[in-house]
C-alpha positions in Angstrom: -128.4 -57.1 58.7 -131.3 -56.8 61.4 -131.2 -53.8 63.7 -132.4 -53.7 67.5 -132.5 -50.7 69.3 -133.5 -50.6 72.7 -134.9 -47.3 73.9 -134.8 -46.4 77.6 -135.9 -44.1 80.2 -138.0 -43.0 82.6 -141.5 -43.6 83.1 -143.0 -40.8 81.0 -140.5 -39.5 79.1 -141.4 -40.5 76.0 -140.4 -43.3 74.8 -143.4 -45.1 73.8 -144.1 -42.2 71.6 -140.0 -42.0 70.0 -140.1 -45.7 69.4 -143.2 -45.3 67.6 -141.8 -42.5 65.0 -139.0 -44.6 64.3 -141.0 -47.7 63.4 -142.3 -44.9 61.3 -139.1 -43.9 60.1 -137.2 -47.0 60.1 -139.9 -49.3 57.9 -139.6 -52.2 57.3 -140.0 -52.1 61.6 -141.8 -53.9 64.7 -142.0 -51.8 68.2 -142.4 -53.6 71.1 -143.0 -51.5 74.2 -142.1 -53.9 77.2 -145.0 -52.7 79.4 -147.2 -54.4 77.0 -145.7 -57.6 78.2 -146.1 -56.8 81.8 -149.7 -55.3 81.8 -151.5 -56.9 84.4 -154.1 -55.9 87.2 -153.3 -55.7 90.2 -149.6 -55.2 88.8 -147.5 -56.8 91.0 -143.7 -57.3 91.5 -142.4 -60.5 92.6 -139.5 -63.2 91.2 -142.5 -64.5 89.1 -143.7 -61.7 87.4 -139.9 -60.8 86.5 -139.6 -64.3 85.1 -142.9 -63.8 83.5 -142.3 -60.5 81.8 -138.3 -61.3 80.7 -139.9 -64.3 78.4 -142.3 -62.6 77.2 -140.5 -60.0 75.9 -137.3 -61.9 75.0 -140.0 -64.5 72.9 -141.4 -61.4 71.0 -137.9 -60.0 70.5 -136.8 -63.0 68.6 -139.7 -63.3 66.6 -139.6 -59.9 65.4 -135.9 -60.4 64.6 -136.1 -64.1 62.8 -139.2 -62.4 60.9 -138.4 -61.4 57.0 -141.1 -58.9 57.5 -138.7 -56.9 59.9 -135.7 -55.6 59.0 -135.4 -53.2 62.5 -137.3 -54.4 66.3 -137.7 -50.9 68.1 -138.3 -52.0 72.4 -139.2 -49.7 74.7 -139.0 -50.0 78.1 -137.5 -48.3 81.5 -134.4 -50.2 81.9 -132.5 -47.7 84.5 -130.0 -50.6 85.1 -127.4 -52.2 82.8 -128.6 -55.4 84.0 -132.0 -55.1 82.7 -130.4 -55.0 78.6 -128.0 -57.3 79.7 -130.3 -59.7 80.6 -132.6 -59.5 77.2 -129.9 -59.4 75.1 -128.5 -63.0 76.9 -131.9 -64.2 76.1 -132.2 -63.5 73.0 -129.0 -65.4 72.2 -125.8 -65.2 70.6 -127.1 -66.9 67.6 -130.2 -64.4 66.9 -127.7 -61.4 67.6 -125.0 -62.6 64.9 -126.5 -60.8 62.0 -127.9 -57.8 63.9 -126.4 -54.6 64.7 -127.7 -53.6 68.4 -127.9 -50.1 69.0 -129.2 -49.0 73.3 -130.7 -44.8 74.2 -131.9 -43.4 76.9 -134.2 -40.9 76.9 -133.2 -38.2 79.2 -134.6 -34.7 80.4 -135.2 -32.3 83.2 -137.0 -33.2 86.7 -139.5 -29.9 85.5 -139.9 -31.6 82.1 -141.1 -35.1 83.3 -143.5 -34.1 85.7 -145.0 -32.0 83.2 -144.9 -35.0 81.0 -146.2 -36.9 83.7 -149.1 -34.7 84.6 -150.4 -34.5 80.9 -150.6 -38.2 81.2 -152.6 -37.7 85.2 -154.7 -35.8 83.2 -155.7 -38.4 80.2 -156.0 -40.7 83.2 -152.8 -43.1 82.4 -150.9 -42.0 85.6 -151.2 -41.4 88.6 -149.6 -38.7 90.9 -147.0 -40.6 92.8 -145.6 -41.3 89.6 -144.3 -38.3 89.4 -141.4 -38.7 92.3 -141.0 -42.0 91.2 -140.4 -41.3 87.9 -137.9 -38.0 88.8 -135.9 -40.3 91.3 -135.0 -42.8 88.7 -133.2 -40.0 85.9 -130.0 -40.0 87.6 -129.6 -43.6 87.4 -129.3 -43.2 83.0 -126.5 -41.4 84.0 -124.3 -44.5 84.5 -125.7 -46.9 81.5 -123.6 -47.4 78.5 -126.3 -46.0 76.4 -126.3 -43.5 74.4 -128.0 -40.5 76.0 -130.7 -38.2 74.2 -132.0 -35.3 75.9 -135.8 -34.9 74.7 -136.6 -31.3 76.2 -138.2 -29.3 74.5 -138.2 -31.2 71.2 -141.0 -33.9 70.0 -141.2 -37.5 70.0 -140.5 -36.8 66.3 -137.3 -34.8 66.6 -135.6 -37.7 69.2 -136.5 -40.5 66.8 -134.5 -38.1 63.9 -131.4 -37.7 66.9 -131.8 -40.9 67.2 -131.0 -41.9 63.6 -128.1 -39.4 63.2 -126.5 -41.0 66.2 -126.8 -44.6 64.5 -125.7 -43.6 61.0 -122.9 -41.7 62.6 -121.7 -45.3 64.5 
């Protein structure tokens, strides 16, 4: 059986980074991180570039799963509304989804921990600093998703992919 696992959050709490140690961990694996499929200058937001992104992503997402090279597809993205998973998961298609367990986390953590996050990202160049009250306004909203949450302070990108598996095997 295939396994999905959709990791959410906030811009820049981590989740790039947790998806990528469990592809690590969880070989045979492809990682998608959504942003890839929406990384485009000037970035804009419209109806289009929704549309544009929610293929793209839903194409590589069933690729990855019909592939016998994968046995678990790791996608990142910040999807603060139910909708948003929802969406791919209709996408991707009842048929796809039969023989594959989908598993949904959000990263969580403190206002004080994603800015500092954030600013160690300013600082590489990756962000900039209105991202930081962007970012901090959206926490509360993984609150209210069915997903599972995982609160990353204080512990490495490492340590949440290992919470991460606990919480599976324990399901």
């Amino acid at each position: 059986m295939k396994r999905l696992i959709f990791i959410g959050g906030a811009m820049g709490v981590g989740k790039t980074a947790t998806a990528r140690a469990l592809q690590n961990r969880l070989q045979p694996a492809a990682m998608l991180d959504g942003d890839w499929c929406w990384d485009i200058q000037p970035f804009t937001v419209n109806d289009g570039t929704k549309e544009m992104v929610q293929q793209n992503i839903t194409f590589l997402l069933r690729q990855f799963l019909h592939s016998p090279a994968c046995e678990t597809v790791i996608f990142s993205w910040v999807m603060d509304h139910r909708e948003i998973a929802e969406e791919l998961l209709r996408r991707i298609g009842a048929e796809t989804l039969r023989e594959t367990e989908v598993h949904w986390f959000s990263l969580t953590c403190s206002p004080e921990t994603l800015e500092r996050h954030i600013r160690g990202d300013i600082e590489k160049g990756l962000r900039k600093e209105s991202d930081i009250e962007r970012s901090i306004a959206r926490l509360p909203l993984y609150d209210k998703l069915p997903s599972v949450l995982i609160p990353v302070d204080g512990i490495t990108a490492e340590e949440a992919a290992e919470v991460i598996i606990q919480r599976m095997n324990a399901e």
